[in-house]
C-alpha positions in Angstrom: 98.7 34.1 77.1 101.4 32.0 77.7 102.8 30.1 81.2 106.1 30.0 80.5 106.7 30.6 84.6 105.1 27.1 85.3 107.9 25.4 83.9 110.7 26.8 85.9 113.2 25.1 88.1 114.0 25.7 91.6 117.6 27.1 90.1 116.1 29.6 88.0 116.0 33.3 89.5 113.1 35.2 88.2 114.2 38.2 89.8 116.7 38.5 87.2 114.0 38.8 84.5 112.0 42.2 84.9 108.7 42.5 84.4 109.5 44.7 80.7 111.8 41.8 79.6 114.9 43.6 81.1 117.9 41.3 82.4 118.4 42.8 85.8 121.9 40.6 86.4 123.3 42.9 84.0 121.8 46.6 85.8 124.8 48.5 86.1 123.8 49.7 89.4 122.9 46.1 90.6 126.6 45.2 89.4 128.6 47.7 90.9 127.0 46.8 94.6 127.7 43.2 93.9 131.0 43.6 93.0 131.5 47.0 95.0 132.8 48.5 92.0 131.6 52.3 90.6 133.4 51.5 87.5 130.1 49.8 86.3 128.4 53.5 86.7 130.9 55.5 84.6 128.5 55.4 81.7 125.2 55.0 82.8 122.7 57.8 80.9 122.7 60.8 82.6 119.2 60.3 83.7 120.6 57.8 86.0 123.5 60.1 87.2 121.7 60.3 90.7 122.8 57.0 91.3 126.9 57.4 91.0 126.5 58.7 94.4 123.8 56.4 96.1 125.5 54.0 98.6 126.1 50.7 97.0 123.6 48.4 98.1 122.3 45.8 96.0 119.2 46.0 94.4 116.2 43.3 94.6 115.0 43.8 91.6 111.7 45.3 90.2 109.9 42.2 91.3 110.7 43.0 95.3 111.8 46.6 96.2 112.2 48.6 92.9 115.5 51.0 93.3 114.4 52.5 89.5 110.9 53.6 91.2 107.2 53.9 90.5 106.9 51.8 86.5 103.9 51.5 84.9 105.2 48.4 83.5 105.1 46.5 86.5 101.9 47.9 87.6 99.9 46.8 84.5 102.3 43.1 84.8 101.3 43.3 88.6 98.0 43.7 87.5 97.1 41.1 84.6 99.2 38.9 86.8 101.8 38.3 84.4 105.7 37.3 85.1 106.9 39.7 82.2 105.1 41.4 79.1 105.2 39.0 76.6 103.1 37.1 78.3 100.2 39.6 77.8 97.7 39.5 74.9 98.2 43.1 74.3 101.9 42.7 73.8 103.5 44.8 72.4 101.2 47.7 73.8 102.3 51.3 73.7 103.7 51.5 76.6 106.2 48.7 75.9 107.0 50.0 72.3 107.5 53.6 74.6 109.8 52.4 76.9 111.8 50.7 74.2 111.8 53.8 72.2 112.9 55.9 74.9 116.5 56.6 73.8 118.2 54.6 77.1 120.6 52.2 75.4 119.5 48.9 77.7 115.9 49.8 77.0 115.6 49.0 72.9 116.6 45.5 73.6 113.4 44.8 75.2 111.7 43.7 72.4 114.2 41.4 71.2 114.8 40.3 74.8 110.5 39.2 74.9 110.7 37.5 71.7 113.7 35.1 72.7 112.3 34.4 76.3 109.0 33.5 74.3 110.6 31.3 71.6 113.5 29.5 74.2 111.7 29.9 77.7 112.6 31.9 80.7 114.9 29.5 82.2 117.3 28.9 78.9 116.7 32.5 78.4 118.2 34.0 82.1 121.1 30.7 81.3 122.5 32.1 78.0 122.0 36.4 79.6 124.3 35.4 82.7 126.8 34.0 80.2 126.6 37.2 77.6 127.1 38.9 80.7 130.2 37.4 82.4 133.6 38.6 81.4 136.6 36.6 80.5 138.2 37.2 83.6 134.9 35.5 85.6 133.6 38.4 86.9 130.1 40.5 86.2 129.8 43.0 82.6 126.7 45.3 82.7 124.7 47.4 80.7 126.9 49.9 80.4 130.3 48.2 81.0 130.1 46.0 78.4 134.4 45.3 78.1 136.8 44.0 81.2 137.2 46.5 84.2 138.5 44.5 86.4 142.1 44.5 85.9 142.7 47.9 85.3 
């Protein structure tokens, strides 16, 4: 099992990171409150459709108040004590191979996403997701506002 977490800096926000290898700075939801913009819901999964109506209010991420509810993920993370799955000697398990498998678009990059923070590091690896996730114009892309809404 790895310690990648040990070797953080103060600037680093792990909060970004979820526990399933997930970059929260790029949750649609968590976008659209931090802009105040519903165009970063148009095209969430329809299992997430309850949540074009919630009030906008930012989310703390899975690590603090979880908006997404009750995740097995996180329990078995918040169990072994482990900032995020690939630090586990099980990973992958079944239930990460599951939720990556589950046919929600942001979900199948999981895998990919634990490989790269294990190979670069948290830190470089929350660095180069806030920069896949900026748009041109300087504001925030999501998961499922991937091209410029902002000047429309």
């Amino acid at each position: 099992m790895t310690k990648e977490n040990n070797n953080l800096t103060a600037d680093a926000d792990l909060s970004l990171l979820a526990y399933c290898g997930l970059y929260c700075g790029a949750c649609s939801f968590k976008v659209a409150a931090m802009e105040n913009n519903r165009k970063h819901l148009s095209n969430i999964p329809a299992k997430y459709d309850y949540l074009k109506n919630m009030e906008l209010k930012e989310c703390p991420g899975c690590r603090n108040d979880n908006k997404c509810g009750d995740c097995k993920i996180k329990s078995c993370a918040v169990e072994k004590k482990i900032v995020y799955c690939g630090e586990c000697d099980e990973y992958p398990c079944q239930l990460i191979k599951n939720f990556a498998s589950d046919g929600i678009e942001h979900h199948k990059n999981i895998l990919k996403n634990i490989e790269k923070i294990r190979k670069i590091g948290i830190e470089q690896w929350l660095l180069e997701e806030k920069k896949v996730y900026k748009c041109g114009c300087g504001k925030l892309l999501s998961w499922y506002a991937k091209d410029c809404i902002h000047n429309d």
